[in-house]
C-alpha positions, 0 to 999 in steps of 0.5 A, spaced: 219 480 810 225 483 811 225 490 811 229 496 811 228 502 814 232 508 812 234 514 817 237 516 824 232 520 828 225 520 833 222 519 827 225 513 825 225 510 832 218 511 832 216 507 826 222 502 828 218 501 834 212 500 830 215 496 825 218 491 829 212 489 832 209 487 826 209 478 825 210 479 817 217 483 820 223 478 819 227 483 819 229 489 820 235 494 819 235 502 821 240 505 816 244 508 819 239 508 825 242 511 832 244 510 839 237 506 840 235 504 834 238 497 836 233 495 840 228 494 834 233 491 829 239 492 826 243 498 825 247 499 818 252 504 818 250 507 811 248 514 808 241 514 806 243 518 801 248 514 798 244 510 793 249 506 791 250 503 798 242 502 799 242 498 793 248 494 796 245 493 802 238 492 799 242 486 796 246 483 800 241 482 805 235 480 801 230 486 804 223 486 800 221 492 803 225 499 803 221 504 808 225 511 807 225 515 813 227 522 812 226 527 806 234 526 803 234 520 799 228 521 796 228 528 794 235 524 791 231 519 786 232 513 791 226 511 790 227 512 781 234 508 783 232 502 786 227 501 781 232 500 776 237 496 780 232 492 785 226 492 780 223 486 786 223 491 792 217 494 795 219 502 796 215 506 800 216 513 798 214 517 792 219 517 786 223 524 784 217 527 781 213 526 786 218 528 791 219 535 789 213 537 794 217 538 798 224 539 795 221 546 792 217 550 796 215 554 789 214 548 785 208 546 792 205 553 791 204 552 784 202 545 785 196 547 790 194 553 786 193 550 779 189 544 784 184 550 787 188 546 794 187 553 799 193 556 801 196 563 803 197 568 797 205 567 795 210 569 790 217 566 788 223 570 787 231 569 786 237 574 786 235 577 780 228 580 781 230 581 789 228 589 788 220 586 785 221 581 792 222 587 796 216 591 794 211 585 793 213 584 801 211 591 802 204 589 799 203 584 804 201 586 812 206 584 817 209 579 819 212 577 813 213 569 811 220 568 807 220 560 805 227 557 802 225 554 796 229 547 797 231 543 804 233 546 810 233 542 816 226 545 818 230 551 819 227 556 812 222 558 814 223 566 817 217 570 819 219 577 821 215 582 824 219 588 821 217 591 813 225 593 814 228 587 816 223 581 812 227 585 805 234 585 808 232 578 810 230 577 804 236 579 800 241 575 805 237 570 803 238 570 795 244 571 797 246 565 800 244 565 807 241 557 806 245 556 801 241 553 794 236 551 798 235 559 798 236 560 791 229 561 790 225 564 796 218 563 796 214 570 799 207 569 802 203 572 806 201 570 814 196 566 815 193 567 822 190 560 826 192 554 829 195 549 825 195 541 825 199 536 823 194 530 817 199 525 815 196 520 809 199 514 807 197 513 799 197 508 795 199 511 788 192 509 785 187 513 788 188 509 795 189 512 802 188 512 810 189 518 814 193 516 820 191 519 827 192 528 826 197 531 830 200 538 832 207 539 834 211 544 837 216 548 833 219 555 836 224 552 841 222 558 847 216 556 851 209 560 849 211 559 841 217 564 842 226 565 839 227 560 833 224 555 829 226 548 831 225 541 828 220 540 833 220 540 841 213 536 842 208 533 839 201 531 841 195 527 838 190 527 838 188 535 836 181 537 839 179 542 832 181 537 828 174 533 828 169 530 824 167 537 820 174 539 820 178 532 817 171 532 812 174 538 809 180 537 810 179 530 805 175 534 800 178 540 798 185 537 799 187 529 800 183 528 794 185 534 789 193 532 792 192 525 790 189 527 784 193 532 781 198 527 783 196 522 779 193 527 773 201 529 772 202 522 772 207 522 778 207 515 781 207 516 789 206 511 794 208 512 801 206 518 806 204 525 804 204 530 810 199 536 809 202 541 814 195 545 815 193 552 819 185 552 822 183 560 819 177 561 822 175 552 821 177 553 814 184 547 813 189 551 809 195 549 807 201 551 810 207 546 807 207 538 804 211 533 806 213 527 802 214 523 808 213 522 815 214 528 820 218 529 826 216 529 832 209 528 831 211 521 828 213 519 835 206 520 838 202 518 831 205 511 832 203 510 839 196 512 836 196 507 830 193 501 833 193 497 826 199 493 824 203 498 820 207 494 815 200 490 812 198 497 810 206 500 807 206 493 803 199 494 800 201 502 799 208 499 795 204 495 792 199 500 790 193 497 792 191 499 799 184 496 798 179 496 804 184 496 809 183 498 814 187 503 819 185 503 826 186 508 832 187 508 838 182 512 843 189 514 847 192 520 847 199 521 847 204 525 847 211 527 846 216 531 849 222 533 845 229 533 850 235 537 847 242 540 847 243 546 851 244 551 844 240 548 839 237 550 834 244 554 834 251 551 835 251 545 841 256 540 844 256 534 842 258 526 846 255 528 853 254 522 857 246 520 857 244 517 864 236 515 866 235 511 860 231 506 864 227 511 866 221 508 862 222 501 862 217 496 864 211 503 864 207 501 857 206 507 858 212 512 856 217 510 851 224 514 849 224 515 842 232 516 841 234 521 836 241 526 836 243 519 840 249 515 839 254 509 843 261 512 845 267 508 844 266 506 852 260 503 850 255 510 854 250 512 850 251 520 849 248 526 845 249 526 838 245 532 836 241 538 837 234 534 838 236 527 843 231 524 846 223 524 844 219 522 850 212 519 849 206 516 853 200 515 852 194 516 856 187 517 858 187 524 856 192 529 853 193 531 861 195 524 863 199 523 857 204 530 858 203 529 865 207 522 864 211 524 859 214 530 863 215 526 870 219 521 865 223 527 862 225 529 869 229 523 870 232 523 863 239 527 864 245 530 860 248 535 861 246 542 857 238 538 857 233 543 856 226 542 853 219 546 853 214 546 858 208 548 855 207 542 850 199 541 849 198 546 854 192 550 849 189 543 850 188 542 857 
């Protein structure tokens, strides 16, 4: 199969890396891909979310499989579009309709509770009932948890201590503060637990596997502290997540989810993400995704020893069958490498040294993310998050343990990253 892979980051490294090993990949193009995505197939320089240069691409290099990658491109209705212009091409990736998961946080809300799919206690407000907001936030015991309704790079979500600051916060909000994104604010109330990371790939008729759970790291300080990231590590597995667990997990919210998909008769194939909090051993959702997360990806796919492109072709073509998804007993973890300023303003172009630092070690790999080839011909940063270090190991204390001495010898300059990732575990 030709196959094309929209997408630039961790995540996309991860699912190049794994596709690529496939026999059934001819081809791959990463678009636009990344400073080391070229590895694994060819880069296209295309937006992801221009569809009409997806569809031209589609075309002109005769690809049968679109993977969409990232959440843009789907929230835009690339899925619907190629439906129309390349109607032989396998998309894995829900339409608009099915997008709308995780392009509306309210719309999510409303979904779950029309499901009996537990969640936190919410309710949506805009500019206009900003004053019913500020008392409903008064209810509700500290701390607070403001949600931008639309996309927001990872970084919509406030959880806030204060009653004063959580009803300024959510007037900035409504004003503007994510843009259109935060033209609705979702309000809900604070669920107090440990989350995981479940991702299920569904095939639009009732199929689906459910791939190796993960946990990810969002605050960028250590001890789960300063600002929400788009991730700062990642682990799998996740000791809670066991059998008793993943049984209401598939229950009370995998079936409902695809079900209540179906009952709206919203075609999805492709990744659904059930960002999920453990309350006292009972799974409760958080957030959906409509698509893969990051950087759990990059610990996932070292964890899914199947081969992945059978089980997106058979999720495309809508029948996923008895097709088996097998695990890996390893474990593995992810180590996320970042320019020094971010989730805040950082520098770009800074020369990346030690990216031999995993050859020839089965073990470790360098997930490329904010990365890309100068003009010189050096690899340099490119954005907040740059390098995803993963490794596998007989345990999550090998594999971070790995992951670290490798990031160790990985250097930029302004390079930070978390020490504690997976410490709970080990």
């Amino acid at each position: 199969m030709n196959i094309l892979l929209l997408g630039s980051g961790g995540r996309e490294s991860a699912l190049a890396w794994k596709i690529s090993q496939s026999p059934e990949c001819s081809s791959l193009i990463i678009a636009p891909g990344n400073g080391g995505t070229a590895r694994y197939g060819r880069n296209l320089p295309l937006k992801p979310t221009d569809l009409d240069a997806v569809a031209d691409a589609v075309k002109s290099n005769s690809i049968d499989m679109v993977v969409v990658g990232n959440e843009d491109p789907l929230v835009a209705g690339i899925t619907d579009f190629l439906a129309k212009e390349a109607p032989e091409v396998l998309v894995v990736g829900p339409t608009q309709a099915g997008a709308r998961l995780e392009g509306s946080k309210d719309f999510a809300k409303q979904f779950m509770e029309a499901e009996g799919i537990p969640t936190a206690r919410y309710r949506s407000f805009t500019a206009d009932s900003l004053e019913e907001g500020k008392r409903f936030l008064a209810t509700l015991t500290p701390p607070y948890v403001l949600k931008a309704d639309g996309l927001a790079a990872g970084k919509g979500v406030l959880i806030l201590d204060n009653l004063a600051q959580a009803q300024k916060e959510l007037g900035e909000m409504l004003g503007g503060m994510f843009g259109a994104s935060s033209a609705t604010v979702v309000v809900e109330e604070f669920l107090s637990g440990i989350e995981c990371s479940v991702f299920v790939l569904t095939d639009g008729n009732g199929g689906y596997r459910v791939l190796p759970v993960a946990k990810d790291y969002k605050r960028i300080l250590e001890g789960d502290k300063g600002p929400n990231t788009g991730g700062m590590g990642a682990v799998s597995p996740v000791a809670f997540a066991d059998e008793t667990f993943m049984r209401k997990v598939e229950d009370r919210i995998i079936k409902p989810t695809i079900e209540g998909l179906r009952k709206r008769a919203i075609d999805y194939k492709g990744f659904i993400f059930l960002g999920l909090i453990n309350v006292a051993g009972e799974p409760m959702v958080i957030e959906y995704n409509v698509r893969m997360g990051d950087p759990e990806t990059e610990a996932v796919m070292l964890r899914v020893a199947s081969d992945l492109v059978p089980l997106l072709k058979a999720a495309a073509e809508g029948d996923l069958g008895e097709m088996p998804l097998e695990h890996d007993p390893r474990a593995a973890a992810t180590v996320m490498l970042v320019s020094g300023g971010y989730p805040g303003s950082y520098p770009k172009g800074k020369v990346i040294g030690g990216l031999d630092a995993a050859d020839g070690n089965p073990d470790t790999i360098l997930f490329h993310a904010g990365t890309a080839v100068d003009n010189n011909g050096d690899t340099v940063t490119s954005g907040g998050r740059v390098i995803a270090v993963s490794s596998y190991g007989k345990d999550l204390a090998e594999a971070l343990s790995r992951s670290y001495a490798t990031a160790a010898k990985v250097s930029f300059d302004g390079k930070t990253f978390r020490s504690d990732i997976g410490n709970e575990f080990v």
